[in-house]
Each structure stands twice: as structure tokens, then as C-alpha cells.
C-alpha positions as CSV (number, residue, x, y, z in Angstrom):
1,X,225.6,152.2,55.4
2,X,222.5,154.0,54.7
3,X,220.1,153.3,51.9
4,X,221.2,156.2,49.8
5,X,224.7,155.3,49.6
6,X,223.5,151.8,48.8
7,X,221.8,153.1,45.6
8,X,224.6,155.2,44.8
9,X,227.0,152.0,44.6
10,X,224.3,150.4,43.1
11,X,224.2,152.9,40.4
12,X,227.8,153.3,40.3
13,X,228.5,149.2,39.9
14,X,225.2,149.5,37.1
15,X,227.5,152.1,34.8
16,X,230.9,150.4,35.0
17,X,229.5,147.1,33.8
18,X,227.5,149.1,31.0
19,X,230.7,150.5,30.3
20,X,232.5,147.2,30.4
21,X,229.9,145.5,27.9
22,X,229.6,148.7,25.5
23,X,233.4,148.7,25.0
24,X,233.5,144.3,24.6
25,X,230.5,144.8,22.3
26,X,232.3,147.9,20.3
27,X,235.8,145.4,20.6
28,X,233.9,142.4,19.5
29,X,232.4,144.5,16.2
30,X,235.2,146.6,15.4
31,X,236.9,143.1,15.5
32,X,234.6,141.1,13.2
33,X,234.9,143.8,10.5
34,X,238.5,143.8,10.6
35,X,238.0,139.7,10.4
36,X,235.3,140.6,7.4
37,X,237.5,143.0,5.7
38,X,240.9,140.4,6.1
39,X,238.3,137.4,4.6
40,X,237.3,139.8,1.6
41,X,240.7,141.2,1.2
42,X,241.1,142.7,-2.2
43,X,242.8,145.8,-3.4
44,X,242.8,149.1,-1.1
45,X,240.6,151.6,-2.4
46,X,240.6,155.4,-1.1
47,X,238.0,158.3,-2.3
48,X,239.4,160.9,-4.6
49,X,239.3,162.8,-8.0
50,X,239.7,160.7,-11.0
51,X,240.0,162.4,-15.0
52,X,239.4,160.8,-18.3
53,X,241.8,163.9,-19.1
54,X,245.1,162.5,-21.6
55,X,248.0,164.1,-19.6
56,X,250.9,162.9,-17.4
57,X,251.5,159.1,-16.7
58,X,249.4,156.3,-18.2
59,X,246.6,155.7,-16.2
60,X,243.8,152.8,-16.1
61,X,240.6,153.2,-15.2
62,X,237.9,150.9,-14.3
63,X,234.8,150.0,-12.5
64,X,235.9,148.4,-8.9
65,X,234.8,145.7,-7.7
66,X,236.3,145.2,-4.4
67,X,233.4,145.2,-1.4
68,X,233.2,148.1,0.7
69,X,231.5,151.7,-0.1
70,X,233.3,152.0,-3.4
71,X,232.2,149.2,-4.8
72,X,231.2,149.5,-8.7
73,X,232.5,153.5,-8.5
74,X,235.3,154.4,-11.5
75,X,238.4,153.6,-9.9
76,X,241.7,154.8,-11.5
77,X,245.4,153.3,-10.7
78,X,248.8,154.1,-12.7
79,X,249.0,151.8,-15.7
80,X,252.6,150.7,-14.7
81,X,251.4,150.1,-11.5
82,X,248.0,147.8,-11.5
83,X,248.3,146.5,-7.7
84,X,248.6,150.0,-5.8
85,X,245.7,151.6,-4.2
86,X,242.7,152.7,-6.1
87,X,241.4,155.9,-6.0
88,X,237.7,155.6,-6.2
89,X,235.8,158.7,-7.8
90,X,231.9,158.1,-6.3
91,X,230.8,157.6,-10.0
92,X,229.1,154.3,-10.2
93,X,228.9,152.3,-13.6
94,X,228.1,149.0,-14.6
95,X,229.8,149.0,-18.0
96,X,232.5,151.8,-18.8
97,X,234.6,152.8,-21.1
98,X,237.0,156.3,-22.1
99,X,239.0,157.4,-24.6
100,X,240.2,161.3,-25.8
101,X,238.1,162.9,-22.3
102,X,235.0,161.1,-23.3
103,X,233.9,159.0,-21.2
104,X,230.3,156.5,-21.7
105,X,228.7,155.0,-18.1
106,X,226.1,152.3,-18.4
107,X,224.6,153.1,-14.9
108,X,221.5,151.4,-13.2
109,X,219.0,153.6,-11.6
110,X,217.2,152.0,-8.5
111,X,214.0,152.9,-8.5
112,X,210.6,152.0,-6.1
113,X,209.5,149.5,-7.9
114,X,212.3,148.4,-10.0
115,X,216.0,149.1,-11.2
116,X,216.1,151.0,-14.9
117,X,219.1,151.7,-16.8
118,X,220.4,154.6,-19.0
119,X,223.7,155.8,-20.3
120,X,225.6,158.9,-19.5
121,X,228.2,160.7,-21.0
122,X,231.0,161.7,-19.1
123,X,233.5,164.8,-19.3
124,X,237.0,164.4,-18.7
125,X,236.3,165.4,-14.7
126,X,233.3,162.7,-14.7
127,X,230.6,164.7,-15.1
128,X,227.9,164.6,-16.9
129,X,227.1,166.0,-20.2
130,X,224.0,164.2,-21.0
131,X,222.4,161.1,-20.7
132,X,219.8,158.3,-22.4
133,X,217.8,155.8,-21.8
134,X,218.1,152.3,-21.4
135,X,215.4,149.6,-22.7
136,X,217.8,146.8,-21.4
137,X,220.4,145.7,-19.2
138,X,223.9,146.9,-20.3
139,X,226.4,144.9,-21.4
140,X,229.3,146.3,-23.8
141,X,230.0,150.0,-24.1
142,X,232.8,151.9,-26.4
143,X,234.2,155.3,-27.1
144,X,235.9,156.0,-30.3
145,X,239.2,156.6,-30.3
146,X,238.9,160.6,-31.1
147,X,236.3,160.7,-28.4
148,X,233.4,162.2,-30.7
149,X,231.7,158.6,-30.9
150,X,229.9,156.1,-28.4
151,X,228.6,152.8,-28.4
152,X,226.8,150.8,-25.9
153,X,224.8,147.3,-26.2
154,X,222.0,146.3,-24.2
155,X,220.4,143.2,-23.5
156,X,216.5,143.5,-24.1
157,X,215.4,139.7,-23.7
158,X,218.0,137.3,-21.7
159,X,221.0,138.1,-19.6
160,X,223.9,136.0,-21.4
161,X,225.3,135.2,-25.2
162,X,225.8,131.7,-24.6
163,X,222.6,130.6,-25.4
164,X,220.3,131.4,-28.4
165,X,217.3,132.7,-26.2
166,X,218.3,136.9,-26.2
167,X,218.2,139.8,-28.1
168,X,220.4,143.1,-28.1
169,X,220.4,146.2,-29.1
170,X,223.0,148.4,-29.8
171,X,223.4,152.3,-30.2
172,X,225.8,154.7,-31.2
173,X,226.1,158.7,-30.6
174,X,227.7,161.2,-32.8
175,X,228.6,163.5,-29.7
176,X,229.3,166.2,-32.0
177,X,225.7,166.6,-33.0
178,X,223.8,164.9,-31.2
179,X,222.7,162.4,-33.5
180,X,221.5,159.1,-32.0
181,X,221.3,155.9,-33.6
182,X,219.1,153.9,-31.6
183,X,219.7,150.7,-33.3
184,X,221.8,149.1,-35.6
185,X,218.9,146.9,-36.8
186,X,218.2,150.2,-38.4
187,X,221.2,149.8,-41.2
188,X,220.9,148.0,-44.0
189,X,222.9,144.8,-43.7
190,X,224.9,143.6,-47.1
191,X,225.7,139.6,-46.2
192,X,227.3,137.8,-49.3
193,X,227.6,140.5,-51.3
194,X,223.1,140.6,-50.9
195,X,220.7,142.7,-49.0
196,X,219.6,141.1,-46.2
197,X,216.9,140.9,-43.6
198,X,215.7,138.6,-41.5
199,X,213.0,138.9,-38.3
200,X,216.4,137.2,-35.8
201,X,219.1,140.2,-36.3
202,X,221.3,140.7,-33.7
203,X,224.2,143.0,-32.8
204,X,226.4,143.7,-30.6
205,X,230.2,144.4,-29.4
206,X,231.1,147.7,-31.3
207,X,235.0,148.9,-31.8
208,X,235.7,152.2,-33.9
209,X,238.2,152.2,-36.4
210,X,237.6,156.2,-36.8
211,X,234.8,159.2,-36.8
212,X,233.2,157.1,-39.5
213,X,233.6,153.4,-39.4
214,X,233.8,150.6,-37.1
215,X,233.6,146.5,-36.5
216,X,231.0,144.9,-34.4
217,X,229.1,141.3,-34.3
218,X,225.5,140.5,-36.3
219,X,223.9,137.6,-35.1
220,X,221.2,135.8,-37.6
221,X,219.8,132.6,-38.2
222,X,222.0,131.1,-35.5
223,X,225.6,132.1,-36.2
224,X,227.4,135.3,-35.7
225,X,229.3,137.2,-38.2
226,X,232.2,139.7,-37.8
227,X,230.8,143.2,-39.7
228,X,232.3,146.5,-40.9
229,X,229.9,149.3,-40.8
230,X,229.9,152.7,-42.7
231,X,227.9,155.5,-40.3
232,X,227.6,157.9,-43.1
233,X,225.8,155.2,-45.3
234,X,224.5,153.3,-42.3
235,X,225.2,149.8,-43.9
236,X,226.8,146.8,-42.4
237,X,229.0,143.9,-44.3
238,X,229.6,140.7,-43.3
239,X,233.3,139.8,-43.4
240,X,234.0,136.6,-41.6
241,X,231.9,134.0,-39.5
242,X,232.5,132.9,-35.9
243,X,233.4,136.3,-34.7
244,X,232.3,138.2,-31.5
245,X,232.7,141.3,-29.4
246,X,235.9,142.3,-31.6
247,X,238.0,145.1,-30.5
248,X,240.6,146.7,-32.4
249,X,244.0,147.6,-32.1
250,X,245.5,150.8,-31.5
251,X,247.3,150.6,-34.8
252,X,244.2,149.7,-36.5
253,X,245.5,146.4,-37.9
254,X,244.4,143.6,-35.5
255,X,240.7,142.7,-34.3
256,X,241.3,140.2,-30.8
257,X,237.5,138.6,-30.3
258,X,236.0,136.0,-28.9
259,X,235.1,132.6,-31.2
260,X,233.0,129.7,-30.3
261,X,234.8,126.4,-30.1
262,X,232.8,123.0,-30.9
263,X,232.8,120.8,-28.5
264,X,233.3,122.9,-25.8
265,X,230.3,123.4,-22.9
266,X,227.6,125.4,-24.5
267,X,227.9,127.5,-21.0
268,X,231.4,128.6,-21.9
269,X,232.3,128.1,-25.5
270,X,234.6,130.6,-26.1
271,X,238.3,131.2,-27.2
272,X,240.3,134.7,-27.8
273,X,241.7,134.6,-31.1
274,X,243.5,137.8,-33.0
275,X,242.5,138.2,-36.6
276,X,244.9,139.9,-39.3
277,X,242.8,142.2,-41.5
278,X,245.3,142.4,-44.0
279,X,245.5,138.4,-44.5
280,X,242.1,137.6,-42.4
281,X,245.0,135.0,-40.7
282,X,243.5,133.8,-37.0
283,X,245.6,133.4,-34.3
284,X,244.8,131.6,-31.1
285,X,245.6,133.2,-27.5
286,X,247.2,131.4,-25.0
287,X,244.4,132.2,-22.8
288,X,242.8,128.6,-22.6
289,X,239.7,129.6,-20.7
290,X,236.4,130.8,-21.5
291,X,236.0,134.7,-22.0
292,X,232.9,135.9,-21.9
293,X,234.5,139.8,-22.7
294,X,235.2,142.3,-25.2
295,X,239.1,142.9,-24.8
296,X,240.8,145.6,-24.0
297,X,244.3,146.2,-26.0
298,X,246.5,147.6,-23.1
299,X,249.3,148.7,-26.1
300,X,250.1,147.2,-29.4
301,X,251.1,144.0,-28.2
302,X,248.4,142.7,-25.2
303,X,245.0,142.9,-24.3
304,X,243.0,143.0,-20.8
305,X,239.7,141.1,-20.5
306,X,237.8,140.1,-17.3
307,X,237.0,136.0,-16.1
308,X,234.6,135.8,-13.0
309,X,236.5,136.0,-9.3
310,X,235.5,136.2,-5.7
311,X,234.9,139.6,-6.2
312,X,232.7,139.1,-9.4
313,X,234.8,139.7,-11.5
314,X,239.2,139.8,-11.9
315,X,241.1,141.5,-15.2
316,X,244.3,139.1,-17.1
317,X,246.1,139.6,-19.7
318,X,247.9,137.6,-22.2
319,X,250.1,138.9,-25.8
320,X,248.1,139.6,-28.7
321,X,250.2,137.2,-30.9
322,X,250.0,133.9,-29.1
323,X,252.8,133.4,-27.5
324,X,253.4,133.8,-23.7
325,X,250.6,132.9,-21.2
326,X,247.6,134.9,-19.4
327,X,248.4,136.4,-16.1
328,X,246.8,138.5,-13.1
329,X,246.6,142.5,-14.1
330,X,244.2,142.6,-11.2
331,X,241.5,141.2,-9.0
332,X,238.0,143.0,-8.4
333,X,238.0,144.6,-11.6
334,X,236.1,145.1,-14.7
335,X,235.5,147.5,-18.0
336,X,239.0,148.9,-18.1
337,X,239.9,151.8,-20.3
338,X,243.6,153.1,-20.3
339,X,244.4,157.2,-20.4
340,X,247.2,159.0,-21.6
């Protein structure tokens, strides 16, 4: 054999073994993912359009938060139908919410040096319409039921209610003229039937009962209050103590919140109650855990909130009344809003 055909083999033998260990290192990846993805599991999630637009079957949408590439996108499923496969819209939000076409996206912006935050308003087709700043990291965000009204909270010292160490603030846009109110702090506050001020005010949680009124949570001097506020007269009452992150029914009669419980862990002292506005009557939910949420009423009769998961987060739900018991809506999800 001469030398040439010596390197030839040679050369030959070289590419079939590269070829061998390409495809067993392309068979030992492609098989690891599959391994990852099985280990994550979670919903399936596929990219396609998603509207905030009121029209054929009941839709949910939500921020997902199943890993992969469309992780913390809008995601929408059907409403009857919370366990089929998302589609995913390539609009990312950290707190969301929707109602009449509107839509309000509490996004982060990643920046060189650091992350900032800002909140966008979103047509019916997800896009954008305008958009504000953030001083904070976001936490709770609402649209009015007639979709002319937004309100978003942010936290601008600490990350958590729990404690006593933060402070909010909380906005809310008249997207009919423009008219920003940077801050509820800005209203004048009637506790007791009194003026009040005080250096500690806090608020937080807003839910619209119409174009010109809604309920949210003031925090002072260590307790937290249940409020109505008139927009027009930018004032604030306190109605009830103990109450936060209310949300109102669709029929306007019910507020389900969140209530601190003595002698629970100050790390998760919380209960979902349902209040009667007519009689101010509380009513325990059979959801026995600590929410850290504002609901969301699915229909007259339940409401949605989020506990942590594997995935960061998982929506339940439970009745509105107290009876029946909290079950799975569905995992790696948060900030539902339903449509239609």
C-alpha cells in the first residue's frame, strides 16, 4: 500500500469517527433537553396572536410562567378550558391586567447598568398606546371595568407587604384624557369622619367600581384600612380595618381581600375573606393558606389568585361564599384577567 492511500484511509477513518461523536454529542444534547423539558414539565405553550378584544368564547389571559422562550409573555387559553395549550403572544409583563380592550403591562426594562420599570398601555391587539415610568418595582395593576381607567402599584422601598419596612405608590390614568394621577398620597384622606395626614401613608391594591370611583388599601400608623375613593373629588374614606388588596365583584356587591390573622407567621399572615357592602358581613374562604394576591373574580361566584409553585408561581381557585374548597385552575401562571 502506498503512503498516499495510507493517508487517505487515514483521513477517511478521521471523518467517520468525527461523524460518529458529532451525532452522540448532538443525541446526548438533544436528549438532555428532552430530559430538562420532561423535569420542568408544565403546560405547552406555542407563539401566536393574542386580543384583549370582548368577542367569541371566554378567554383568560395571563402572564406565563412555564420555562422556555415564552416565559413571562401574555399567554391566553379558553376560559372553559384552563389546561390546553397556551398561546403565547411575545409581550412580556410582570404584572397584567385587561378589561373592555384595555390592557395595563407592568414591564421591566433591562438596561446596562440596571433593570427599570415602566407601565404600558395596551390595545386590544397588544400594542402599545403609550407608556410611563416606573419609580419602583411593580406589584398590583387594574383596568376598570369600562376600560377608560388604570391602576398600577409600585413598590418604592422593600419588596414584600408582610413586614412594616416598604412603601408604595400607586397611580391611576384617565385614558380618556390623559390625566395622570401619580399618587394617591396626593388625595385628601377622610379617616373617622376627620382629615387626615400622617408622614407613614401607604396605598395600594386598587379595584374600580366605575369611571369614577373605586376601593383600594391605605396603610398608616401600622394598620391597613379598606378605602372608597371619589376621582372627581380626589378623596379617600376609610371604611373598615384589616383589609387589603380588595377586588370587586362583577356585580359590584362583594369585595374578596386579603386580612391579616393574629397568630399566624408574620411571613404569611394572610386569609381571603369576602365582605358584603350592603351589611359590611365577612366571610371566610375555604382557602386555608396564605395569599399574598389581589383576586381575580372568574364570574359572580369564584375568584382566581396565585400561591408560589415550581414555576414561581400556580393560579387556584375557591367559591366566593365559603363553601367548597380551593383547587388547581393552573400551574405556571400569574395576573390573570378574563375576556369576553
Amino acid at each position: 500500500m502506498t503512503t498516499r492511500n495510507r493517508l487517505l484511509i487515514l483521513v477517511a477513518a478521521v471523518a467517520v469517527l468525527a461523524c460518529v461523536a458529532g451525532a452522540a454529542v448532538w443525541h446526548a444534547s438533544d436528549r438532555a433537553a428532552r430530559k430538562n423539558t420532561e423535569q420542568a414539565g408544565g403546560p405547552p405553550v406555542v407563539q401566536g396572536a393574542v386580543s384583549l378584544a370582548p368577542a367569541g368564547p371566554r378567554l383568560m389571559v395571563f402572564r406565563n410562567m412555564a420555562w422556555g422562550p415564552h416565559r413571562d409573555e401574555l399567554a391566553t387559553v379558553p376560559a372553559a378550558s384552563p389546561g390546553a395549550t397556551r398561546t403565547a403572544s411575545g409581550v412580556r409583563c410582570l404584572r397584567f391586567h385587561a378589561a373592555a380592550g384595555t390592557g395595563i403591562c407592568l414591564q421591566s426594562v433591562h438596561g446596562t447598568v440596571q433593570d427599570t420599570y415602566r407601565a404600558v398601555v395596551l390595545d386590544s391587539h397588544l400594542n402599545e398606546t403609550r407608556h410611563y415610568p416606573l419609580n419602583g418595582i411593580p406589584t398590583r395593576a387594574r383596568v376598570a371595568p369600562s376600560g377608560h381607567l388604570a391602576a398600577w402599584t409600585v413598590f418604592v422601598g422593600g419588596d414584600s407587604y408582610a413586614g412594616t419596612d416598604f412603601s408604595t405608590r400607586t397611580s391611576i390614568l384617565d385614558l380618556r384624557t390623559g390625566r395622570l394621577d401619580a399618587s394617591l398620597e396626593d388625595f385628601t384622606i377622610l379617616k373617622d369622619g376627620h382629615r387626615y395626614r400622617a408622614a407613614d401613608v401607604n396605598f395600594w391594591g386598587v379595584t374600580f367600581a366605575d369611571d369614577g370611583h373605586f376601593y383600594a388599601t391605605l396603610a398608616t400608623g401600622g394598620k391597613t384600612y379598606l378605602i372608597r375613593g371619589d376621582i372627581a373629588a380626589r378623596t379617600v374614606t376609610t371604611l373598615r380595618p384589616n383589609v387589603e388588596c380588595p377586588s370587586l365583584s362583577p356585580d359590584g356587591t362583594r369585595l374578596v381581600f386579603k386580612k391579616r390573622v393574629p397568630d399566624l407567621s408574620p411571613d404569611a399572615p394572610w386569609r381571603l375573606y369576602a365582605l358584603d357592602l350592603a351589611t359590611m358581613r365577612e366571610t371566610p374562604l375555604a382557602e386555608t393558606r396564605s395569599v399574598d394576591d389581589q383576586a381575580v373574580w372568574t364570574d359572580d361566584r369564584t375568584v382566581a389568585y396565585s400561591l408560589p409553585g415550581d414555576f414561581g408561581a400556580d393560579l387556584y381557585t375557591v367559591p366566593a361564599d365559603g363553601t367548597g374548597t380551593p383547587r388547581t385552575l393552573t400551574p405556571a401562571a400569574l395576573a390573570p384577567a378574563y375576556i369576553g
